[in-house]
Phi, psi and omega in degrees: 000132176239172183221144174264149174311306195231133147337124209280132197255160186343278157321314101039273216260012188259322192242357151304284190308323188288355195231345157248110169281014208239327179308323174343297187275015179241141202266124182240121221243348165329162314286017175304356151092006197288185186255153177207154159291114159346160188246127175310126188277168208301333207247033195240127164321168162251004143285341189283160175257162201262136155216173193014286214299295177312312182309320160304333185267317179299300190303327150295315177287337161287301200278000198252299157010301200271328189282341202288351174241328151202113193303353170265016205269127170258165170227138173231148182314142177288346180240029157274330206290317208282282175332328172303296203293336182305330174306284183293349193260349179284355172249001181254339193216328163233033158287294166290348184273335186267310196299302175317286218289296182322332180276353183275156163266081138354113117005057183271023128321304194202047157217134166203080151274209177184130211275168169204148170300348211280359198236042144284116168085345184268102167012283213070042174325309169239043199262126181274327159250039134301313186292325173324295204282351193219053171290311199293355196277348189271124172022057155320095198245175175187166191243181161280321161299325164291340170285341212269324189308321188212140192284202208283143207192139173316161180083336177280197201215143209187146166231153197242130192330314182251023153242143148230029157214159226292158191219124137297129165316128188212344168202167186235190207273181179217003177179155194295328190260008156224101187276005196274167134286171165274157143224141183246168191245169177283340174270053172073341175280137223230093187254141185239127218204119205257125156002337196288319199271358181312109177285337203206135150194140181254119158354088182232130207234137185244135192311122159345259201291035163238295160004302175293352193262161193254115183297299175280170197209138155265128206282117176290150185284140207229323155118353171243182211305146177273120165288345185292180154216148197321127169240293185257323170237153203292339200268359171240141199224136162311127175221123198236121197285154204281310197292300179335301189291326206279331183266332232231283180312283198288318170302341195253315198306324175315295168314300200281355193303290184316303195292260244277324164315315174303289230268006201274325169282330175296299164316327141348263207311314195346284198304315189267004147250022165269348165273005169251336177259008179236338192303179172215097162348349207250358190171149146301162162196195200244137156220130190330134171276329170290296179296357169279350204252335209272310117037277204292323190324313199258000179310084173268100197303354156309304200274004165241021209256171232320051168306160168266159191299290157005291199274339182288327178280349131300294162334309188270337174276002151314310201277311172313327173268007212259147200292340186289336169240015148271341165268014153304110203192171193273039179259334203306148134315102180254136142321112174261002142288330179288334177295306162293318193280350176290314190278327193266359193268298208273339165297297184301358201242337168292359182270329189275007186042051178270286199253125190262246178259154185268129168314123199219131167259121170319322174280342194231331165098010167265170156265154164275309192194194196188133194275129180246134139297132181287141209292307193297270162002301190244286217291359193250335185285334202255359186259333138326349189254316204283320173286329180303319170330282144331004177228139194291119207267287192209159204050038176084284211333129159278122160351315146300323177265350179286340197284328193271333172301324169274335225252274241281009179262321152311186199292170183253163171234132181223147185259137154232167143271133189253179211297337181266026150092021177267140165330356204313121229244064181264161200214121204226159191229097192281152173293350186273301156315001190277132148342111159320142183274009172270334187255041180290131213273330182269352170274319189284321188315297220327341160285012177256314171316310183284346184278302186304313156288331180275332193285334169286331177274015186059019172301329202294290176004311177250034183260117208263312171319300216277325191267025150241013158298289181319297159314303169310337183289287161352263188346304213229031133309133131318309163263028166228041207246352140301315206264144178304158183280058179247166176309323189315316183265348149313296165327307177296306209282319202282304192303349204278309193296342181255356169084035216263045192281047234264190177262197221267139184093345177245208190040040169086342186306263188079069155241348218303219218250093174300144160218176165242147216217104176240050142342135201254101184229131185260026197273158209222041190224159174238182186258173207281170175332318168258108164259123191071012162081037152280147179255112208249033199258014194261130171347295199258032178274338147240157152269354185288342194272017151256050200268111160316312172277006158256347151053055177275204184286291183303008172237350202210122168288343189284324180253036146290318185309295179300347182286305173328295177285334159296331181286300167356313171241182180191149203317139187301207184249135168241135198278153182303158171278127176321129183321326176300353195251131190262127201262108150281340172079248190262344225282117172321106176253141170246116165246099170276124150215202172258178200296328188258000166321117169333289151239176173233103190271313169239170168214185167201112172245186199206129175253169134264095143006278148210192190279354160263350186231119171245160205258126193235147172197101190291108175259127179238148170281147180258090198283327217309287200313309169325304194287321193272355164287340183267022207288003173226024170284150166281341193267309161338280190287345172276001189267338153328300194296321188278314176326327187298326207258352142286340169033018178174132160302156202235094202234106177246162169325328191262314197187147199248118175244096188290137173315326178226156175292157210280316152327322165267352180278004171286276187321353157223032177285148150300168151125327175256117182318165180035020169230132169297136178219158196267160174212173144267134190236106206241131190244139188211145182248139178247159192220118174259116184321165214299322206269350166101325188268357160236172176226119233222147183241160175232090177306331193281006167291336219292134183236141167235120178203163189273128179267183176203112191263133159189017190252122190207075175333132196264180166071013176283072148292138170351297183315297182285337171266359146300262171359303150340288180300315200286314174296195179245204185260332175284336145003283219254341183267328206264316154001313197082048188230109174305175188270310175286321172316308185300305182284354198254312159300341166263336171262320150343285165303334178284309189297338181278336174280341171269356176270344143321290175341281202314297172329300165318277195313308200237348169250011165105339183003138167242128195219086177324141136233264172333137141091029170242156217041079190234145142091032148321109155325109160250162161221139184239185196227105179309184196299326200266358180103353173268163206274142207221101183250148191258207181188153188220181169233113187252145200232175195277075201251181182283319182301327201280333155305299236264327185293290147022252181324315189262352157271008135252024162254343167291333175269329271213317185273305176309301155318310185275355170286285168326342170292313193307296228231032187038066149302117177267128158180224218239117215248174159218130200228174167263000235292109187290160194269159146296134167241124171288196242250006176294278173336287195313324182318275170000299188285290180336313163282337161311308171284324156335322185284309173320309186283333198256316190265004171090017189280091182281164200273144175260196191311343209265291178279007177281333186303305190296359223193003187256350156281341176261052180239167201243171198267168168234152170231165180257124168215177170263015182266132191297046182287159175291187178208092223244014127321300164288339171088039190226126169333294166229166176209119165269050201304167211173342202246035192191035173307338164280332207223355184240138170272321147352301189253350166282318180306317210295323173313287185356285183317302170300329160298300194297309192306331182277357205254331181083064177213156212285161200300159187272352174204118168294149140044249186276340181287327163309318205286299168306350152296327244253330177291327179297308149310313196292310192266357190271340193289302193298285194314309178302312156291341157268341163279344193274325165300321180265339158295319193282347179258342177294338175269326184302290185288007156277313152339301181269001194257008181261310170297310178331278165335323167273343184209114163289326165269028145272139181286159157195165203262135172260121188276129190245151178244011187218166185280192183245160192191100220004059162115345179216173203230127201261149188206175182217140175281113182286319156339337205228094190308327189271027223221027182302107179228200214216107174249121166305122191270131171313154170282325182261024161340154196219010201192146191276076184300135208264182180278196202012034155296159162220138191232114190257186180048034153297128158272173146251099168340256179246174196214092177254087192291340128003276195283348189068022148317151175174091181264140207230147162234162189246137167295000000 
């Protein structure tokens, strides 16, 4: 019998027949592979029988014929064919599925399997330990303490920005120059993927002997076609064993994929009708991603179903009280389908302006919270708007098209330059095209206007209706009907419609007259609300600040409101001091900051002892007594409530929104000589060897109490005790600087480089130097009010090791106390990733170098090592925080600007008063979401301003010299052609460099790739594209 390999395609089997005509009448079974009668060669009857010989002259003249069309077709015996495929599948398949299953160390308690090829593809149905090993795949719960407990981990469950359905962890990094993890799909497909971008992951801990086994195999060469896949070079290919997947993967991911997909239409109706009973008319805010999911749980759409309004809104204030979500906390049990179908509910319903983005924390690889829109506000005005856009107002014309009819009618724009090289942006108008001033386009407009400011302002984002709205607008402008679709070029079209051709420095440019200024600047201070008397209230001079989830006055009437009321009250009377409060008396506090500090907060002394034992004390200010001596003024606690819902001064390049009004931070700020000022004061005595080179810290000295302060030696800014430190004492004398002042400050500094030390060494420290934080946004204030923008380097200088150190031994101390005496509150932890055993060296040796040879890493290796460092969080769990070297960590030492460390105060108040504490628990647990997505929100916007200016910047060089090049830093692996790299000077300046095809060489991570261009610039979006010359 003979069989052809492979299946004869149309044409094929077109030019069979034209060259055997006799074949016609023969029945041919392609491709099923049937058995068939030969087509008779030319010298054989059709009575003759066939032999050998012939049969052999067809299969040659077939076969040399069929190549001539494709050369890979063989014709083979059926049972060379059967052996081939028993080969290849036995080296493909079940050879790594034996290799894998054999390498496990079994459970033999209650596991003794034993491998067979047969249990490829196979159920296992009645296999009892199968059901065993794949128990955990079933109703599937998990807490919120458990994400906080352990980073990112084989076994979890994790979705990936461009999937929607769950991917398993199947491997962690293994060496510094590829940092990415594995993930598998339930068929076995292999995503190679680095930690930043994870929106979701679920807790998942796969039994110790599987854990202990290598999920993955590099697929040996076999000689046949490869099933692996490619991760960095073509010839080593990645393989995840069939049986792996079958036990391991594909049963839990199948489930919970199937379970949350079931639950996804109920979970719908849930939502939008817990989102008609939660929204606030007055404004977005954040509501807890556990509690919306505890929310759908207890949600019975019966007891709302034709209710009357009334009755529904009773009902649901029922609900809201009902002990399953007063008792909520980060112990609750979650549904991890319900957990995913919640996630996957609320992406589709941002399409609709139900929600705006979800809080996703870097560390735990979670959502947090989620932003509700007010009903009125997004979903009934802009899915009102959108239809409307399109239906025809008057002369046929649709709203959309007279808007693109007037705008391609406007005005024209030319840019000039004026002698200091700032942009200016003018606006000329012919008569034949000039407007009426009754149809002036941001008055006929306003709703295009305002979808164009939010879009520019990222709202937008995960909105699929408005940015093909947008496009389309683009699409059919003359003058955009080229240009790409970026926030830059939305920006442009806004500036057209408002007439913004404005002067230099406002309207979203924020180029006026850039420069770079690398000035060496250590100040650790920001700038004033207005800094430097920019004027920074015109709507459209940045646009992030109409960024909804940073929710400043101009994106949110509820904070306007709140704005409002900050100008407004005012601080109570401050009542004498307490018995409870300890008179430092003359004792000198130094409050080192810079000139712009916002508030003044902390302070620091020092007694001597002997020469060896010194006394230390960290004084913080104290606003805590204001709430808690008022607790039943009502304007007080409500001003509490909203510091909660601000939870951080909120400090951009532009503009400082302080956590509490500047009136109570005057009032309980340091800093003024001779007024007593209250403090919480945490006092320790350190005791330093003989030789000057260690430090003993003696905790059973440790004291916490409320203080009273009033000696505060003046001119101590960053600057001036760097100075200080650097002269000599007669210097420093004819300075007008005492002999004790000098001496309080040089032991100061010695102690604080050895609690550096001590950290590095005994607590593990991880301690950046040369090139971190570099090429920081300032803005100063040209001659006309426009922003000017500079750059600093913040650098490791002494005053600042010295504030540095001793406000983490003060957060540090404060942890331990609360662990000591179950305090409840608000920790800040750390955690390090999993590593293999590659990495983890690496890394290891990297804090070796620190610890022995004092090496701190410069940029180059911060590049290799900044992808395997992990996020720090806030929880109520007493966790370490092994970035900082500290057991536990607390903050405390920054209550005008942390809502974090004002609970914590509270909490040191009662304790020291012996009374019972002002928040359990669960009250803390119900903060913590709230801090947790304002923490989040704020580091990204704060992040996209400073970069957003950056690339306004470059984009000003550009412009001035189109062919400059600039050297590139690479921070990633390469990934079909392009590569994420950084200008190392400039920290915010994270961009995406096109690799040449014939490139002759792999760029590693800390390469520098020089003579680079710039692509593109969308500064808005934090674009920044780079190509090599």
């Amino acid at each position: 019998m003979v069989r052809v390999s492979r299946s004869l395609n149309w044409h094929q089997s077109n030019w069979l027949l034209k060259n055997y005509p006799n074949s016609q009448n023969t029945k041919y079974d392609y491709p099923s592979r049937k058995a068939y009668t030969p087509p008779l060669h030319n010298n054989v009857t059709k009575h003759n029988k066939l032999s050998n010989e012939d049969i052999e002259k067809i299969k040659q003249t077939f076969l040399i014929r069929i190549k001539e069309l494709d050369p890979s077709i063989t014709i083979k015996e059926l049972p060379e064919i059967t052996n081939e495929y028993r080969k290849r599948f036995l080296q493909r398949f079940i050879i790594p599925s034996s290799k894998w299953f054999n390498s496990i160390e079994w459970d033999s308690r209650t596991i003794t399997p034993k491998f067979s090829k047969y249990m490829l593809n196979s159920t296992f149905s009645f296999d009892a330990w199968y059901q065993k090993i794949i128990s955990n795949s079933f109703n599937l719960t998990f807490t919120k303490h458990s994400l906080e407990l352990d980073p990112l981990n084989i076994g979890d469950l994790i979705l990936l920005p461009d999937s929607s359905n769950l991917l398993m962890c199947v491997d962690i990094p293994h060496n510094t120059k590829d940092p990415r993890y594995t993930f598998a799909s339930s068929d076995g497909k292999l995503f190679f993927k680095t930690r930043s971008n994870i929106p979701l992951r679920i807790p998942n801990k796969l039994p110790n002997y599987l854990m202990d086994s290598r999920l993955l195999f590099t697929e040996f060469d076999h000689g046949n076609n490869s099933i692996g896949t490619i991760k960095n070079t073509q010839n080593i290919k990645i393989l995840l064993p069939i049986i792996a997947r079958q036990l391991v993967v594909r049963p839990i991911l199948n489930n919970l994929n199937k379970s949350a997909n079931d639950k996804l239409s109920i979970i719908l109706k849930k939502l939008e009708l817990i989102h008609r009973l939660i929204q606030n008319g007055n404004g977005p805010y954040q509501i807890s991603f556990f509690k919306l999911i505890k929310l759908i749980d207890i949600l019975n759409l019966n007891d709302f179903d034709n209710s009357k309004k009334f009755d529904i809104n009773l009902n649901f204030s029922k609900l809201l009280s009902s002990n399953e979500i007063e008792s909520l906390n980060s112990s609750t049990e979650i549904d991890a389908s319900t957990f995913l179908a919640t996630y996957w509910a609320i992406r589709l319903q941002q399409q609709d302006f139900l929600w705006g983005k979800i809080q996703v924390n870097k560390a735990l690889l979670s959502p947090i919270s989620v932003t509700v829109l007010p009903l009125v506000l997004y979903h009934n005005y802009y899915n009102n708007f959108l239809q409307r856009s399109n239906n025809a107002i008057k002369n046929g014309k649709s709203l959309l098209d007279s808007f693109i009819d007037d705008i391609n009618n406007q005005s024209t724009t030319n840019t000039t330059n004026n002698n200091n090289n700032t942009t200016i942006i003018t606006t000329t108008t012919t008569n034949n095209n000039k407007l009426d001033s009754s149809k002036n386009i941001s008055q006929n407009y306003p709703e295009f206007i305002n979808i164009f400011q939010n879009y520019c302002a990222g709202n937008f984002d995960d909105n699929s209706k408005i940015i093909a709205l947008i496009s389309k607008i683009l699409r059919r402008l003359t003058k955009f009907k080229d240009s790409d679709l970026t926030k830059d070029t939305c920006k442009e079209l806004l500036d057209l419609c408002t007439s913004k051709g404005t002067s230099k420095g406002t309207s979203g440019d924020a180029s006026g007259d850039a420069s770079r200024n690398t000035s060496k600047d250590s100040s650790q201070g920001t700038s004033k609300d207005t800094p430097n008397g920019i004027n920074n209230q015109d709507p459209q001079f940045n646009l992030l600040h109409n960024n909804i989830e940073i929710a400043l006055p101009n994106s949110s009437k509820l904070t306007k409101d709140q704005t409002l009321f900050y100008n407004l009250i005012e601080p109570p009377k401050l009542t004498q001091f307490s018995k409870f409060h300890h008179d430092f008396n003359d004792l000198k506090v130094y409050c080192i900051d810079s000139e712009t500090a916002h508030e003044i907060d902390d302070g620091i002394s020092i007694e001597k002892l002997n020469n060896n034992l010194f006394t230390l004390h960290i004084h913080i200010a104290d606003p805590s007594s204001i709430f808690l001596n008022h607790e039943k003024n009502s304007d007080i606690q409500n001003l509490l409530n909203m510091a909660l819902s601000k939870s951080f001064t909120t400090y951009l390049p532009d503009l400082v929104s302080p956590m509490l009004p500047k009136s109570f931070c005057k009032l309980s700020d340091l800093g003024y000589d001779n007024q007593k000022t209250a403090t919480i004061s945490f006092s320790v005595n350190v005791e330093v060897d003989s030789n000057n080179e260690s430090i003993k810290i003696l905790h059973n000295t440790f004291k916490v109490r409320l203080g009273i302060v009033s000696k505060f030696p003046s001119n101590t800014t960053y600057d001036n005790v760097d100075r200080i430190l650097s002269n000599s004492t007669e210097e420093n004398l004819k300075s007008g600087v005492t002999s004790d002042i000098q001496n309080d400050l040089r032991n100061l500094s010695q102690i604080s480089n050895l609690l550096k030390k001590n950290r590095i060494q005994n607590g593990n420290a991880v301690i950046f130097g040369e090139g971190f934080n570099k090429g920081l946004v300032t803005l100063s204030c040209s001659k006309d009010g426009g922003p000017v923008i500079n750059f600093k380097d913040q650098n490791d200088t002494k005053s600042v090791t010295l504030v540095t150190e001793m406000m983490i031994l003060a957060n540090s101390l404060a942890a331990r106390l609360f662990k000591e005496n179950k305090i409840p509150g608000i920790f800040r932890c750390y955690h390090e990733l999993h590593l293999a055993k590659k990495a983890q060296l690496e890394f290891d040796i990297l804090r070796e170098n620190i610890k022995v040879n004092s090496h701190l890493p410069n940029i180059k290796e911060i590049s290799k090592f900044g992808s395997l460092l992990n996020s720090s969080f806030y929880t109520d769990l007493p966790l370490p925080h092994q970035m900082i070297g500290a057991a536990n960590y607390l903050t405390v030492t920054s209550p005008l600007r942390r809502f974090p460390d004002l609970v914590n105060h509270m909490q040191i108040q009662h304790f020291i008063k012996k009374k019972p504490f002002k928040y359990s628990t669960t009250d803390i647990q119900k903060m913590l979401p709230i801090i947790q997505s304002r923490d989040i929100i704020i580091r990204e916007l704060s992040g996209k301003c400073n970069k957003y200016y950056l690339l306004n910047y470059l984009k000003e060089q550009i412009k001035k010299n189109p062919s400059q090049t600039f050297d590139v830093l690479i921070t990633s692996v390469s990934n079909l052609g392009f590569i994420h790299c950084i200008l190392p000077n400039f920290s915010s300046s994270m961009g995406i460099l096109k690799l040449k095809p014939d490139l002759d060489f792999t760029p590693s991570i800390g390469d520098v790739i020089r003579n680079c261009k710039i692509d593109k610039i969308d500064a808005l979006d934090g674009r920044l594209d780079f190509s090599m010359v």
